[in-house]
N, C-alpha and C positions, 0 to 999 in steps of 0.2 A: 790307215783305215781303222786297227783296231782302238786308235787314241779315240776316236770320235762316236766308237760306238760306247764307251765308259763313262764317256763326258755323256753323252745323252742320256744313256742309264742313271750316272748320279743326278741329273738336272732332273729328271722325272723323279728320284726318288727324296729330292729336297722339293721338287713340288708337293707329292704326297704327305710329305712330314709338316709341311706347314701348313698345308690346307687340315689335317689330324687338329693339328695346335688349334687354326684358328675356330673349328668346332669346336673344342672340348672349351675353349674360351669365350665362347656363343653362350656354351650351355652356362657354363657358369655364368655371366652376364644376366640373363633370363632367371634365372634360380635366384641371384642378387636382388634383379626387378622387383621380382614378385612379392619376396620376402619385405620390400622395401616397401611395396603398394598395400601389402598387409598390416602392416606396421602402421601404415597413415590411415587405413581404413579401419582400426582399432582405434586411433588416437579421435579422426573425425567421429565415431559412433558414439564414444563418450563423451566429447563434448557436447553432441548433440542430445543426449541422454538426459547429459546433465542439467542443460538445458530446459527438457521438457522439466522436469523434474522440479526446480526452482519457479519456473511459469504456473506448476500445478499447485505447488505449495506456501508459492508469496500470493497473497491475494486481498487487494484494499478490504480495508474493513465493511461489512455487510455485503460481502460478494461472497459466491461459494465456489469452491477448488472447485476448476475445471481445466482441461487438457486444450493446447492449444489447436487451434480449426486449421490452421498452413503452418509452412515453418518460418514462413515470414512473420509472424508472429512472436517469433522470437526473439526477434530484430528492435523490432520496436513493440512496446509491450503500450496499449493503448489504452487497457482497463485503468492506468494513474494516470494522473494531472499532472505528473510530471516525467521528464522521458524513462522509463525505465529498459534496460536491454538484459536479453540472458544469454546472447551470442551474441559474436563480433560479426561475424557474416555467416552465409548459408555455406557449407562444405560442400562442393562437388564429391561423387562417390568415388574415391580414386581410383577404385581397381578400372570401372566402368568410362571414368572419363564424363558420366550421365547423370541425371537426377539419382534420389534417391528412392527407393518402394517404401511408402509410408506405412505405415502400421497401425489400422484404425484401432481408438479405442469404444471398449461398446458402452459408452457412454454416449459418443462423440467425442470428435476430434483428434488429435495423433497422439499415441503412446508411445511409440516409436519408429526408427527407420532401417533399411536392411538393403546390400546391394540386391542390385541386379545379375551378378559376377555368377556362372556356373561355374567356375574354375574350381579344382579341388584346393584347398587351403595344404598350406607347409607347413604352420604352426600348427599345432595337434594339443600342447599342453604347455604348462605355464601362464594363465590368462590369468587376468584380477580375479577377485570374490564374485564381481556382479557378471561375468562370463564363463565360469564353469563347462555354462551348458556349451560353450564352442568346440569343447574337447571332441563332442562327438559328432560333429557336423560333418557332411558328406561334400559341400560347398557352401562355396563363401555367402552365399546367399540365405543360409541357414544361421550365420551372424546372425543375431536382431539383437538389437540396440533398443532396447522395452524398457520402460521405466514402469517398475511394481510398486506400489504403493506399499503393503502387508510386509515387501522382506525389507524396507530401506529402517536400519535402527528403530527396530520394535517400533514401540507407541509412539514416541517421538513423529515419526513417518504420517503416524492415522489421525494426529491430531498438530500439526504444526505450528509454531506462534507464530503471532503477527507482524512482519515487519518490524523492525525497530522496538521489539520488546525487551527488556530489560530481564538477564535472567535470576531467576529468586536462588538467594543465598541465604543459609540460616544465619542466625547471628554471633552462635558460638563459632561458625567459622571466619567470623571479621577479625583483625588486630584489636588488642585491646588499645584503647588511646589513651596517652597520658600527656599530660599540657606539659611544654616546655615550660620550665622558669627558672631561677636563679637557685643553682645549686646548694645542697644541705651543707655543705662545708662550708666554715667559718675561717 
């Protein structure tokens, strides 16, 4: 009788140890998630950035920078005659699974987009130059994915060429050219 009450004591206390395991293997799993849902919700918001960004700044000749009205807009860009795209497709917000919260600009149209996610973020620091400001966000929804005109490389930014412009080089920085011919040696 007392074989059987040892056995049941260890069966119970190898239940408790693996059900311990398989929480502490939950949590990690979920902490993995997140960090992973993060990661793609950084990677979509710059594309999508990028996006606006290129839409604001390529603009046929006689049109004026303006910020796109959807983000299907971005898809296929209708202002040329010929197809132009600045995304491959629209990102679902991954943390969310949902659209994204657009970002009007007060112009009109989107400057950019931001989850919907209340979750508090993991990542706290190390972000590119144009997310900084993520360091101090309370949630993921405090992302925004904004395209500023004023910080993208100076003047550059406030005045963009044109499509397919050629850029000006001085001349003392070209090769000097010298014609091949028939060597000075006799």
């Amino acid at each position: 009788m007392n074989q059987r009450g040892f056995t049941y004591l260890g069966l119970l206390l190898a239940v408790a140890l693996l059900g311990a395991g398989l929480a502490a293997t939950g949590s990690l799993w979920s902490v993995h998630a997140q960090r992973e849902r993060e990661a793609e919700l950084l990677f979509a918001g710059d594309q999508i950035r990028a996006a606006i960004k290129r839409y604001y700044e390529e603009v046929p000749l006689g049109q004026q920078h303006r910020f796109p009205q959807r983000l299907d807009d971005l898809l296929l860009d209708k202002r040329w005659p010929t197809t132009q795209r600045h995304l491959r497709r629209i990102y679902l917000d991954p943390v969310t699974g949902g659209d994204w919260v657009l970002v009007p600009a007060p112009s009109g149209g989107i400057l950019g987009v931001h989850s919907r996610s209340t979750a508090v973020p993991l990542k706290r620091q190390g972000f590119g130059r144009f997310d900084t400001a993520f360091e101090d966000a309370a949630t993921l929804a405090d992302w925004r994915f904004v395209y500023r005109v004023a910080e993208e490389e100076g003047a550059e930014a406030t005045q963009p060429a044109a499509p397919g412009a050629l850029p000006t080089v001085p001349l003392s920085a070209l090769p000097q050219f010298r014609p091949a011919g028939p060597s000075s040696a006799r």
